[in-house]
Structure formats: C-alpha cells, structure tokens
C-alpha positions in Angstrom: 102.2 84.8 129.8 104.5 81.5 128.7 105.6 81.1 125.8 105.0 77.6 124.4 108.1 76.1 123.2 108.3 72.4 121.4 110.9 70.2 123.0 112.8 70.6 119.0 116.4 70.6 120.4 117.4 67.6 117.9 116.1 69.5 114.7 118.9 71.6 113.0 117.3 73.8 110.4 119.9 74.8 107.3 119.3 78.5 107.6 120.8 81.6 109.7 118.6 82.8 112.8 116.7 86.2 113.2 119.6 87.6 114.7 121.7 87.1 111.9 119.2 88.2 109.1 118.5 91.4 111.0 122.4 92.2 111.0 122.5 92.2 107.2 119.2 94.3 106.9 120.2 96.9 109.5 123.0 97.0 107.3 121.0 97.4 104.0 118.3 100.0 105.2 121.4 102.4 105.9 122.1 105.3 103.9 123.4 105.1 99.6 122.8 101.4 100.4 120.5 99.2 98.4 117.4 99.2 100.6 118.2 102.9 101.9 115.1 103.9 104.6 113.8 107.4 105.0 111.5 109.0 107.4 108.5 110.0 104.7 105.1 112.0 106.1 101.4 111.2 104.5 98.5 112.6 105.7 100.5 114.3 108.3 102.1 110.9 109.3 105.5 109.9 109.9 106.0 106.5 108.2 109.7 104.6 107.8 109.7 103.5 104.1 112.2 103.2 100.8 114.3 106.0 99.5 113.4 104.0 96.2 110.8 102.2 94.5 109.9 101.7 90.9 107.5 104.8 90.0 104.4 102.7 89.8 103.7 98.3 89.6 104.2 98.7 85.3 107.6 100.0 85.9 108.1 96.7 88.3 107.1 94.7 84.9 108.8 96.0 83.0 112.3 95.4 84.9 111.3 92.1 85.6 110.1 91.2 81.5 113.8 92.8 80.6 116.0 91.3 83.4 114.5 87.4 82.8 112.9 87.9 79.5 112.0 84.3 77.9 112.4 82.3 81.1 109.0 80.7 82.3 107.0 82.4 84.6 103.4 81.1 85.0 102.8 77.2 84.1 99.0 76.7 84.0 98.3 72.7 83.2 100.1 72.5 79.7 100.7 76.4 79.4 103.7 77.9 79.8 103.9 81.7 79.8 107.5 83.7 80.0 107.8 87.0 81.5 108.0 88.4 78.0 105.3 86.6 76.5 102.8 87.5 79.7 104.0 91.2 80.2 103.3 91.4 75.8 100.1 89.6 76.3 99.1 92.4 79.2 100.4 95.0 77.0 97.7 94.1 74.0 95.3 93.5 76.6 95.8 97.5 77.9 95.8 98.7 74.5 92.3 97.0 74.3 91.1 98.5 77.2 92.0 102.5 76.5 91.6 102.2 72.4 88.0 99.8 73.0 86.2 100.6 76.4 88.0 104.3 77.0 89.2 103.2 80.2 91.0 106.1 81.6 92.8 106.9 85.3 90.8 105.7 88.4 88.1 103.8 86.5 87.6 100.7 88.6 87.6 97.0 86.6 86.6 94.3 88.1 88.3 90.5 88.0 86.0 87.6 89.0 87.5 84.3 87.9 89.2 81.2 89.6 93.4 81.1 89.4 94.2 81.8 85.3 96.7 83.1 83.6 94.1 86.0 82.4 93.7 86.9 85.8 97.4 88.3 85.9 97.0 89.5 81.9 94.3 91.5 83.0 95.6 93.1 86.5 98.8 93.7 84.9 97.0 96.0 82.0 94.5 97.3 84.4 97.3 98.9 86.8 99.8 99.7 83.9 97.1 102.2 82.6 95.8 103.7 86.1 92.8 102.4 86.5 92.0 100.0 89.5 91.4 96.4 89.3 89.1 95.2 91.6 89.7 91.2 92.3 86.6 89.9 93.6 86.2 86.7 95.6 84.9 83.5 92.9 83.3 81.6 95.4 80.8 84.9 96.1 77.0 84.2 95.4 75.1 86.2 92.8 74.0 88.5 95.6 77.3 89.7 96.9 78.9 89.7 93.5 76.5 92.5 92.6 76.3 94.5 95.5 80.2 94.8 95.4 80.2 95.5 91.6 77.7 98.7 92.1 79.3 99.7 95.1 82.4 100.2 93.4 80.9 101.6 90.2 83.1 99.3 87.8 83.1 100.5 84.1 83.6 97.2 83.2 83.4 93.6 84.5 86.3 90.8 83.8 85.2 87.0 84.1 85.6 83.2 83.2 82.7 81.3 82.1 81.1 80.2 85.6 80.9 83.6 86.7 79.6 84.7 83.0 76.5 82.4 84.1 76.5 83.8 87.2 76.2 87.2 86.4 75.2 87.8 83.0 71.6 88.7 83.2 72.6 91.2 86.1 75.4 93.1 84.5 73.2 93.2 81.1 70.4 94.9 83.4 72.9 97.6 84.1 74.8 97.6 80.8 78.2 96.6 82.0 80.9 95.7 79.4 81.4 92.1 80.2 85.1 90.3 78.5 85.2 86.6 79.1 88.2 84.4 79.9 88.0 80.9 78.5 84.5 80.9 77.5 82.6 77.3 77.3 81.5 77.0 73.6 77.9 77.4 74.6 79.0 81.5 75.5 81.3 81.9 72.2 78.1 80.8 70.4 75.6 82.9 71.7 78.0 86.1 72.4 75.9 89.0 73.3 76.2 92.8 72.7 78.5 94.3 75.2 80.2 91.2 75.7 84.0 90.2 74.6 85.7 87.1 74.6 89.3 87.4 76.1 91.6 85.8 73.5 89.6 87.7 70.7 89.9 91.0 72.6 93.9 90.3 72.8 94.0 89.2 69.0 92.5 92.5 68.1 95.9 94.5 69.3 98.2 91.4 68.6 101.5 93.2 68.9 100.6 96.5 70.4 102.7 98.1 73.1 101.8 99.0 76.1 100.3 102.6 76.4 102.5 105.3 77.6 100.8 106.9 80.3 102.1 108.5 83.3 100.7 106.9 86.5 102.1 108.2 90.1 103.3 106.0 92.7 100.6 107.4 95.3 97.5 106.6 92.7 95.2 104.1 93.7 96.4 100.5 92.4 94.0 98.2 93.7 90.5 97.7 95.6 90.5 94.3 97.7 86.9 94.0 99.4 87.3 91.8 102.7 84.9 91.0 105.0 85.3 92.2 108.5 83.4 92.7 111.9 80.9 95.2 110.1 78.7 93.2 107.7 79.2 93.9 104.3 82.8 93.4 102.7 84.6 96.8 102.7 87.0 97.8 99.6 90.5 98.5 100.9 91.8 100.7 99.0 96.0 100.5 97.8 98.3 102.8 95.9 101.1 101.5 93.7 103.5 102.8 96.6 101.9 100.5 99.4 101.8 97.4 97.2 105.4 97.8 95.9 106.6 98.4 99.9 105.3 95.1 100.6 106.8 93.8 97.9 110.1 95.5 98.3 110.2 94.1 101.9 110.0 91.0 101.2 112.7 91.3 98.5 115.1 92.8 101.0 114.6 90.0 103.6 115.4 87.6 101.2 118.7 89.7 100.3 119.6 89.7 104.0 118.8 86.2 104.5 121.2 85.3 101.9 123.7 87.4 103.1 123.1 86.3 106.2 123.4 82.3 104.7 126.7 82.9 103.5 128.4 84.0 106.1 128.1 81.3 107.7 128.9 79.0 105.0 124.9 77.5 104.5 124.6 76.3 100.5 121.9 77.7 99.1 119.6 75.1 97.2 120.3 74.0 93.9 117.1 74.3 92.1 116.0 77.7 90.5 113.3 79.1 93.2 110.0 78.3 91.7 106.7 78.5 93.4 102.9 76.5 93.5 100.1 78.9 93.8 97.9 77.2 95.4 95.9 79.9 97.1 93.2 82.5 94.7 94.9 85.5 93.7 91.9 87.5 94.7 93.2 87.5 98.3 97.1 89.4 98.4 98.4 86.2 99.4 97.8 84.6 96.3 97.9 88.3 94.5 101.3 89.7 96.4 103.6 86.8 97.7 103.1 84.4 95.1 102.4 87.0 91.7 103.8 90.1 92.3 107.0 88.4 94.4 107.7 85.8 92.0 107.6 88.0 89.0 110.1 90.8 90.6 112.3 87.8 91.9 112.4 85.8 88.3 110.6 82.7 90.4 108.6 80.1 87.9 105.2 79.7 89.5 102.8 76.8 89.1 99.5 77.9 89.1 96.8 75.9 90.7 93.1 76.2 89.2 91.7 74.8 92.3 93.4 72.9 95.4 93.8 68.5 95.0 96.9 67.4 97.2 97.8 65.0 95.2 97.6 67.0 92.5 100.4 69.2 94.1 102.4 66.0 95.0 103.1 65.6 91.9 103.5 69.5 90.4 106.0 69.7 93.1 108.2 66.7 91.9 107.5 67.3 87.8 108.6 71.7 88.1 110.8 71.4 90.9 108.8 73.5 93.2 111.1 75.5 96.0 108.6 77.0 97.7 105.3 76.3 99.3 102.8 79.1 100.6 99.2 77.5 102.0 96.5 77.8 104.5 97.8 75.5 107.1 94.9 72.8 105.7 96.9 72.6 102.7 100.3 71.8 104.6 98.5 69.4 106.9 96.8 67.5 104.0 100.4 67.4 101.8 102.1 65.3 105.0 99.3 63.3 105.3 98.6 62.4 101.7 98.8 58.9 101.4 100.4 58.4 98.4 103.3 61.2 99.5 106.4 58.7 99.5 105.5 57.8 95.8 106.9 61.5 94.9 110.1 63.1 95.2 109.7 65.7 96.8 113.6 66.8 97.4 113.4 70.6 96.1 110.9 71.4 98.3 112.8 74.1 101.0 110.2 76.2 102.4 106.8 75.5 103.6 105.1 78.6 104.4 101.4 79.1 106.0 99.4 82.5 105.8 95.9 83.2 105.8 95.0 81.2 109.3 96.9 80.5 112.5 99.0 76.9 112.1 98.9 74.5 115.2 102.0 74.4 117.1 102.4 71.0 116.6 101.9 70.9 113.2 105.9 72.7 112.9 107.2 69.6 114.4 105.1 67.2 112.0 106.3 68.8 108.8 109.8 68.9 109.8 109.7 65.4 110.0 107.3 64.9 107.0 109.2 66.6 104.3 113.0 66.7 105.1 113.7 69.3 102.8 111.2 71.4 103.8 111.7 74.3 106.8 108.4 75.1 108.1 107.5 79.1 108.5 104.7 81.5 108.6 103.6 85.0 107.9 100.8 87.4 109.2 99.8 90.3 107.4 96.2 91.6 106.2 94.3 92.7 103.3 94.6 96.4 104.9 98.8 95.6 105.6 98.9 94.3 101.4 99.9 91.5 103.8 102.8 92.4 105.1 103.4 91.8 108.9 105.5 89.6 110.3 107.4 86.3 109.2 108.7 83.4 111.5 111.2 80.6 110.4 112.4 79.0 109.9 115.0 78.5 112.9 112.7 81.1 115.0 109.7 78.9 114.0 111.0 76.0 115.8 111.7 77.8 118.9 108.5 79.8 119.3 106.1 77.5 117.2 103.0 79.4 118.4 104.1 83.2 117.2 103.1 84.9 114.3 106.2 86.3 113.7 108.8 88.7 114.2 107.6 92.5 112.2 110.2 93.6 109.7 112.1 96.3 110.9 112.3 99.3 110.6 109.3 99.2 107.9 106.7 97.5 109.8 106.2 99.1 113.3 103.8 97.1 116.1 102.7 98.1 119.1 100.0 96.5 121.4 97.3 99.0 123.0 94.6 98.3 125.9 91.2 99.6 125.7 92.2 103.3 126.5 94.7 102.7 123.3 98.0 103.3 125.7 100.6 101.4 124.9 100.9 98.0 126.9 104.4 96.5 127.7 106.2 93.0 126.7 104.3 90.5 127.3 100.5 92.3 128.2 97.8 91.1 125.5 96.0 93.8 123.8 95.0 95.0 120.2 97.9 94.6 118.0 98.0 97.7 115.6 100.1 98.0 112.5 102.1 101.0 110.8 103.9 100.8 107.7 103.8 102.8 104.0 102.6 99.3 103.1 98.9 99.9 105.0 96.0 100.7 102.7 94.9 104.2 102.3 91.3 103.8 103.7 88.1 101.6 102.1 86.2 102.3 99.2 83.5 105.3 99.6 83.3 104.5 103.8 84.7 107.5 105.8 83.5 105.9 109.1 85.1 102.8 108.3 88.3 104.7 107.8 88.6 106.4 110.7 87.5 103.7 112.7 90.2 101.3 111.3 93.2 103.4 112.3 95.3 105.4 115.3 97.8 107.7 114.3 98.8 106.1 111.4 98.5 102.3 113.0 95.9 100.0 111.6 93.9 98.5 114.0 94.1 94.4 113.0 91.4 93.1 115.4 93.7 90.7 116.5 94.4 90.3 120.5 98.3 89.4 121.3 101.7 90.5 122.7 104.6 90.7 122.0 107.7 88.8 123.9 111.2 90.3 125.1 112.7 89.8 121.5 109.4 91.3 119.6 108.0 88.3 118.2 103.9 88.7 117.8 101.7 86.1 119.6 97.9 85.9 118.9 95.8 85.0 121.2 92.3 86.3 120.2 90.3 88.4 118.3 88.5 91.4 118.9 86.8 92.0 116.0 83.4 89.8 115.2 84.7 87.5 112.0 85.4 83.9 111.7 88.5 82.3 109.8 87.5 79.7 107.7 90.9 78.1 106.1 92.1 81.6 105.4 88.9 82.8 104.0 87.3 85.8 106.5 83.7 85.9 107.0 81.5 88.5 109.4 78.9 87.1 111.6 77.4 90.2 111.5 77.3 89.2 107.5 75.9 85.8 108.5 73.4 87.0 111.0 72.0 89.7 108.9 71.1 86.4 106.3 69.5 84.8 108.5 67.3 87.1 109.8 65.9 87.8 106.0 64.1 84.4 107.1 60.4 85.3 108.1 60.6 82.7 111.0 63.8 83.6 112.7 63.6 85.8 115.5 66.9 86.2 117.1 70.6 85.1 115.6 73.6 84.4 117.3 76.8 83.8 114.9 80.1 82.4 116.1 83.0 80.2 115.6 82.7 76.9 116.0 86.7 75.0 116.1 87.1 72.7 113.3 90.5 70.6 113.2 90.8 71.3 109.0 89.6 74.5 108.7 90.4 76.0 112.1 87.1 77.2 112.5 83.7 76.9 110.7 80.3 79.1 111.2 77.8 78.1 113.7 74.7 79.8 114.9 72.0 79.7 117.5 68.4 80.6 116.0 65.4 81.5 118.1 62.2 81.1 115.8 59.5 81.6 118.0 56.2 79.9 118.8 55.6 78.6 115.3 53.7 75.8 114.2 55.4 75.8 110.3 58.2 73.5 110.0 61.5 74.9 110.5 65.0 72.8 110.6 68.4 72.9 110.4 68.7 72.1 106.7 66.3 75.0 105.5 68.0 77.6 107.1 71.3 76.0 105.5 69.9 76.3 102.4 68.6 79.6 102.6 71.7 81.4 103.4 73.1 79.7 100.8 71.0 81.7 98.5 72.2 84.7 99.6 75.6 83.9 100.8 78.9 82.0 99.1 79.0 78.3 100.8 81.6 78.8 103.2 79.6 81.5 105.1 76.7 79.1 105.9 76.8 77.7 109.0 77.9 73.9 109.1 75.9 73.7 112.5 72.9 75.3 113.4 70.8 75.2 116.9 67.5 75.8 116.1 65.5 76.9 120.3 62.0 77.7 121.1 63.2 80.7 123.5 65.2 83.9 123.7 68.7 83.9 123.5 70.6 85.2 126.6 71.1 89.4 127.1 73.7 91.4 128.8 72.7 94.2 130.9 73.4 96.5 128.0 70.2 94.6 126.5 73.3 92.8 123.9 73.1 89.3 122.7 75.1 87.2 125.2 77.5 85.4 122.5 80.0 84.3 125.0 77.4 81.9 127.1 76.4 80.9 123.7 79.4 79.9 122.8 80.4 78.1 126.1 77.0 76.7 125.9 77.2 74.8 122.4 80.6 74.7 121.9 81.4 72.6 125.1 
C-alpha cells in the first residue's frame, strides 16, 4: 500500500522532526529522570506507564492554582477567570455538594450544558471529592438525555437554562436534585423544590476550602457516554490514573519537543501559549487537550460558547491565541473566511485537527493560509481519554494522510486480521490500542467490556496500517458508526428510530460523504404497500423527536420493495451504499 505524499518540498516548517523529539523522550522515560517509565500490571496486564503522577486530578489543581496562581486561565466573552479564582470557585462549589446533597465517593453527577465556565467549576469539585462527573452531550434530545441519566443512576443532575427546559418535568418525575448554571430570569423566578441556582449555591460556601478527602488514583474519575456500533451510547468508564496518563503524555511531548527545538537552535514563539476552545468539553477533546492540558501547562484558554469563524478571527487576534485544536470543518472554514486578512493573526503556531480525519490536501492549504500556523493532527478516542497518536508538524507534511505516529513507549499499537494475529508493516487490519491511558470498561455492560478489548489492547474499530517508521494510516472502519464533524453516531442508533415508525418496514443506515462534515447520515427505507402518505420530510422529522439533530439523516430514500440480503439473510448495506451513493 503507497503512501500518499504532497509534492511540499518548498515548505520549511520551524520545528524539529519525529526523529529528534523521540531522542529527547527516550531520554526522559529513562530511569530518576523526569518522565521515568515502569512496567506496571492491572488486571493481570502488563502496561508501560509513569513512575509518577499526581495521586488523583485535585492534586493536578492544586499544583497548577499554586505554580500560576492569579494568571488568567479561562476567558469566557467578558469573564476572566485565574487559576486561583476558578480552583476557589470549585472548591466552594465541592463544599456545596458534600455539606448540601451528601455527595460521597462514586456517586455519579451529571453535567449537561454548552461550553461555561461552570462546566469546569463543577467537574473540578465533582472529581476533587470522588464522585464521578458524567458530561453528557448538549445537543442530545429529551429522549437520550434521560435514558443516559437513569442508566447511570446520577444523584444529581448539573445544567444551564436550555437543558433546565429540556429536562425539568422529567428529572422532577424522578426527584433528581437539579443546580442551574446561568439561569434565564424566567427559572430564577419560578425556582422549584429540589432545584438550585449555581451562583447561589457557590455564594452559600463563599470562601470554603476544598474538602479534604482521600481519593486514590485508580478510583473512577469520569463516565463519557459515546456512541458506538451497538445502539445506545455506552459510559466509558476512567480512573484519575488513565486521565492524568493522557495528560502526562502530552506534557512530556511537549518537553521533548522543546528540547528537541533547542538544540537545533529553533526560537520558540514569543507569545505566552494560550488556547481557543472551540470544541464542547463534553467530548475529551474539548474536556482533556484543551481543559485539563492548558490548566497543568499554565495556558490562557478562550472559551467558545458555540462555534462562528469569524468570531474566532477575531478572539485569535484580540488574546493572542497560540494554539488551535478543531474538527477539520473548523480549520477549513478559518482559511476560507472571507474577511480573514482583516485580522492579524501572527501568534497563531499550531493548528491542530482531532475528532474526524483531515483531507490531505487541506495540510498544504493551511500552510499557505496562515503562515504562522504548522498544521498537525491527533487520533485518540473516548475509550484512549484520547490519547493515540500525533503528526506534525514536519511529519504532517510528509505523510499528510496518517494519523500519526503513537507515543512511545506509553501508547502501544498493533494491527490484527480477523483471526486477531498480528499483521506486518504495511497490511491493513483492526488497529488496537494499549496504554494505562485506556478506560477501565463501560458503565454497568460486562459484554461490552469484553468485547471492546484483547489482552489489554482496545479494539478502535478503525481499519489501517502502519508504515516502516510506525506512523498509523486509516483507511476504514469496522465498526457500524458515522463521523459527523467529530461527533460519532450508531446507525444501529439511527435505524432503531426509524423503525419506531408504524410504516417503515426495513432500514438501512450509512454514511453518506459530505465535503464539511466528512460524512452525514443517510438511509434507505422500505415502507411497504401503503396507501398513507409517507415522505422524506416526515421521517426527518420523526427521528428528530427521538434523536439530537445531527443523527437524522440529511437524505433519505424512501422504496416500495425489500432491501437487498446476504446469504446470511443480513441486510446488504454495501450494494446500498454503492447504489445511492454513486
């Protein structure tokens, strides 16, 4: 299989190769150095991973608060929020939680808001404490907010006001504490039993310390629900240890980098690193990279409530932002804003992409859109707290079209075939990830569990190879889930929708290639001989009563005959596809 390289031989990217990096982390994983690796067993596993790591994510924040104090951290619109101020803020916000609502180790909380400064307030208190926080997807419909909020069993329920209207009469039914983040004033005056605002719930303990309570590194941190090939989303389940390997990784490539940098005389840049969220924090990109990695790093971050390009044109120029990490869409839609030249956009050095596969020829287009700016990517997964593999920026150039290059010796990779044997260089196959950074299992599914890993290696779903120096190249996926701009959805999930309809008969759900998105839901529905009316709009509409709006289908085919079988009686989906995709 070739690799794809861009004819880039005039670019020269300011920054040291893979080669060089690697040097100064082999160097840095040795023993009494800073990033010391030891060979650690759990469940009977062997696993590569720190000597040492803050005891649980509080002790992270609190090394952070005291080594940049009063510095900014989080800018929302005309907020500004140091680390000390935020990490105080979190620590009245605990207090409320154990001295109010008895929340104790393990009890799950969940967060269901857009990007806020209360959404890091609360997970910061939530994991200080030992209980779990639970970020849920805000675009979810009524329907999948509460069948993730049972199946989880939360104690109590965190939200801003759209979500309040969302859910209220449902988590009244069920008598689940609800606190409020910037409540319209309709809410503050007409507060119900059981129900907090936020800022009055923080006022309460104005002051107050954070509880001392003794929380391990292996306790459960966090439950992410992500949608996979299986219907339903399933809760992946973290412990303080996994999150803070990911995090710690990423911290030592950074060292090594800079290392790396120096030694060959590259000037670092001259603005203070500093970060736009642009992505939710209810995915670990938005939680993990841009959070949790800014706060242990001292980078400012300018948080996005919801994504406007030109809105980020000009955050960029006013903060100084460093650092870009996007669904490709959002770097695509940045170069091709057309009022880009009217901002200066100089401190810009490093435009990532996560979430969704960037098109190879999109690494040339931003080199030449934003001078500044080196192009580079990462892959990880909710089940890897995203950690995976990172590419650029010199590497990007070369090999455009590969995920990355796995961070030694933390993150192992191999490729297996259908038997699960190891396949060599260059042979596609299921690429399967092992690192102390992989979730412990999901949420209350044993099956799921199991299924989802091989001696220690989580199975991704993803079809690739890797090439003679180990870089990662995906080239399909195994598992049945569409990407949608970084947003997974299960057509399984989709299909099961649709055929609450009384008219439809059979479903077919696939992806259909979209140029912004990468891919967007489409479906073939068989209805039967029926003389009631049935379109394309209804069905539309009806998932969307069930279903958040990027799951529902932006094209649906709507036949008066069977779909197509294979000879194991199975839905056809690949003549499907070829049929109406072509």
């Amino acid at each position: 299989m070739q690799n794809m390289v861009l004819q880039n031989q005039d670019i020269k990217i300011d920054a040291a190769s893979t080669t060089s990096v690697l040097k100064e982390l082999f160097v840095l994983t040795e023993k009494g150095q800073p990033f010391e690796v030891i060979n650690k067993v759990r469940e009977d596993i062997n696993y590569q991973a720190f000597a040492t790591l803050p005891e649980n994510l509080n002790a992270m924040f609190k090394t952070a608060t005291y080594t940049y104090g009063d510095a900014d951290f989080i800018i929302f619109k005309d907020e500004r929020h140091s680390f000390r101020s935020l990490y105080q803020e979190a620590s009245e916000f605990a207090c409320a939680l154990v001295e109010q609502y008895q929340i104790s180790e393990g009890d799950r909380i969940t967060i269901s808001m857009r990007n806020y400064p209360e959404w890091i307030i609360a997970f910061m208190a939530i994991t200080s404490i030992g209980a779990i926080a639970v970020p849920l997807n805000a675009w979810w419909q009524q329907e999948e907010f509460t069948q993730v909020i049972a199946h989880c069993d939360a104690k109590l329920a965190i939200v801003d006001d759209k979500r309040y209207d969302l859910l209220a009469t449902c988590l009244e039914k069920n008598d689940t504490p609800v606190i409020i983040a910037r409540p319209s004033l309709a809410q503050t005056e007409t507060i119900k039993r059981n129900v907090e605002t936020f800022d009055g719930l923080v006022a309460k303990y104005q002051g107050q310390a954070m509880p001392t309570l003794a929380v391990s590194s292996d306790a459960i941190a966090t439950i992410f629900y992500t949608s996979g090939s299986t219907g339903a989303p399933k809760g992946a389940v973290s412990s303080h240890e996994s999150i803070l390997t990911a995090i710690n990784t990423w911290v030592m490539l950074g060292v090594s980098a800079g290392a790396a940098n120096t030694k060959q005389n590259i000037e670092p840049s001259s603005n203070a690193p500093a970060a736009l969220m642009t992505v939710p924090l209810f995915h670990v990109t938005g939680c993990h990279t841009l959070f949790l990695l800014s706060m242990i790093m001292g980078r400012k971050t300018v948080m996005m409530p919801y994504w406007d390009a030109e809105e980020a044109l000009r955050l960029i120029e006013k903060e100084n932002v460093t650092y870009f990490n996007g669904v490709p869409t959002m770097s695509m839609e940045l170069m091709n804003h057309p009022n880009k030249s009217k901002y200066d956009l100089s401190s810009l050095n490093d435009i990532c992409a996560g979430g969704a596969a960037r098109p190879p020829e999109h690494v040339r287009k931003i080199y030449d859109a934003f001078k500044s700016g080196n192009p580079s990517c990462g892959y990880g997964l909710t089940e890897t707290n995203a950690l995976g593999a990172v590419n650029g920026p010199v590497d990007y150039v070369q090999k455009p079209n590969s995920a990355g290059l796995p961070t030694p010796p933390i993150v192992q990779v191999e490729i297996l075939d259908e038997n699960d044997q190891v396949l060599a260089v260059g042979e596609p196959g299921e690429i399967v990830i092992k690192t102390m950074a992989n979730i412990l299992g999901y949420w209350r599914n044993p099956q799921a569990t199991e299924a989802a890993f091989i001696n220690g290696y989580f199975r991704t779903g993803d079809i690739g190879f890797l090439d003679e120096d180990g870089f990662i190249y995906i080239v399909d996926r195994a598992k049945d889930i569409i990407i949608r701009g970084g947003e997974n959805i299960s057509c399984l999930e989709v299909e099961s929708s649709l055929y609450k309809h009384a008219l439809v008969g059979e479903v077919s759900v696939f992806a259909l290639p979209d140029e912004r998105l990468g891919e967007v839901v489409g479906a073939v529905v068989y209805v039967g001989n029926t003389s009631a009316e049935i379109t394309e709009a209804i069905l539309q509409e009806f998932v969307a009563e069930h279903l958040a709006k990027f799951k529902v289908p932006r094209k649906i085919w709507i036949i008066n005959e069977n779909l197509p079988r294979l000879g194991s009686g199975k839905i056809d989906k690949r003549t499907l596809k070829e049929t109406y995709i072509s």
